[in-house]
N, C-alpha and C positions, 0 to 999 in steps of 0.2 A: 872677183865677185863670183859668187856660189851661182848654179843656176836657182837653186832653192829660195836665193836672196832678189834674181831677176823674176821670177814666178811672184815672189810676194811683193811689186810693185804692179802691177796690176787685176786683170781678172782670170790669170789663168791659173790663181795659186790652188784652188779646187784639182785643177786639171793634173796640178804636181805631184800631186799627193796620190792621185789611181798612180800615176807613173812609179811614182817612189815602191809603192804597196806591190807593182807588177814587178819590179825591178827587183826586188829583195832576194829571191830566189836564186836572179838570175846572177846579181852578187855576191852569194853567199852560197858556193856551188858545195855539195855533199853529195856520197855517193847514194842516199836516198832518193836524191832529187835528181839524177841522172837516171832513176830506174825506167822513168817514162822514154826515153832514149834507146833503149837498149832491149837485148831478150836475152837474158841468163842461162845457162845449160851448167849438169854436171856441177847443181851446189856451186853456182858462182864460178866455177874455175876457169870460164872463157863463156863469152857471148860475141852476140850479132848486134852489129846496131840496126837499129830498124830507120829504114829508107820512106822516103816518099811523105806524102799529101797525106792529113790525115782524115779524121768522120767532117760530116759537113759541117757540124756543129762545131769542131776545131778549126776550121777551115773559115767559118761566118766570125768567129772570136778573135780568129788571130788577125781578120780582117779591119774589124771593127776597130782594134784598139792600137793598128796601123795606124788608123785614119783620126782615131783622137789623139793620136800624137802629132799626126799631119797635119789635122787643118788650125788647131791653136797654135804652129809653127807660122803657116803663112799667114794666118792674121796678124801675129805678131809681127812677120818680117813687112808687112803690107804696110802696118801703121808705123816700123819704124823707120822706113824710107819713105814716109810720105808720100805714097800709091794710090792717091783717093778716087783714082780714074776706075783702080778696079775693085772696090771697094762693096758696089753692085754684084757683081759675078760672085768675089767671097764670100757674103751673105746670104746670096743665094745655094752657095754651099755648104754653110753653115745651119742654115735653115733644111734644107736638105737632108743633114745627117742627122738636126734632132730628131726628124720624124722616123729615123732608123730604130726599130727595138733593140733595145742592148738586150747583149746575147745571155747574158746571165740573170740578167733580172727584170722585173716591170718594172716602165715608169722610173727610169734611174736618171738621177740630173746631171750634168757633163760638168756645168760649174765655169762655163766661157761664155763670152760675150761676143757678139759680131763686131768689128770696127766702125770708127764711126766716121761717114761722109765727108 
């Protein structure tokens, strides 16, 4: 089973799709798309990779989209072992990060659902 096919049995299939859209790049690696990695010298003929943490704004993004792949995990894993003791707490986390601004846009919908009691 695809996870693409486990996404579309419930309510995270929204959620699959930022993932997929995020993933593509990461899949389909080019050496355009490594430039952000890297610092060129001498016409390409040798570079440095560039180390460390990046601006805040990379830093709040690559946060963010940790944790929308984080917490429709544990909800997931919550409802499919039948969890409903914590059920309260996820929600509460869930609830939690919709009030987070997504870092790219206003007002952006996640497209997940809390578990239900």
């Amino acid at each position: 089973m695809s996870p693409k096919a486990v996404a579309a049995l419930g309510a995270l299939e929204p959620a699959y799709f930022t993932y997929q859209v995020l993933s593509d790049d990461a899949g389909h690696v080019s050496a355009t798309s490594l430039d952000h990695f890297i610092e060129p010298h001498e016409g390409r003929k040798y570079w440095n990779y560039k180390v460390g943490a990046g601006g805040p704004d990379e830093i709040a993004a690559s946060l963010y989209y940790c944790l929308y792949g984080a917490i429709p995990v544990a909800v997931g894993v919550a409802e499919l072992l039948k969890l409903e003791q914590f059920a309260g707490q996820i929600n509460e986390v869930v609830d939690r990060f919709d009030k987070v601004p997504h870092p790219l846009e206003k007002n952006a919908q996640r497209g997940y659902s809390k578990p239900t009691p």
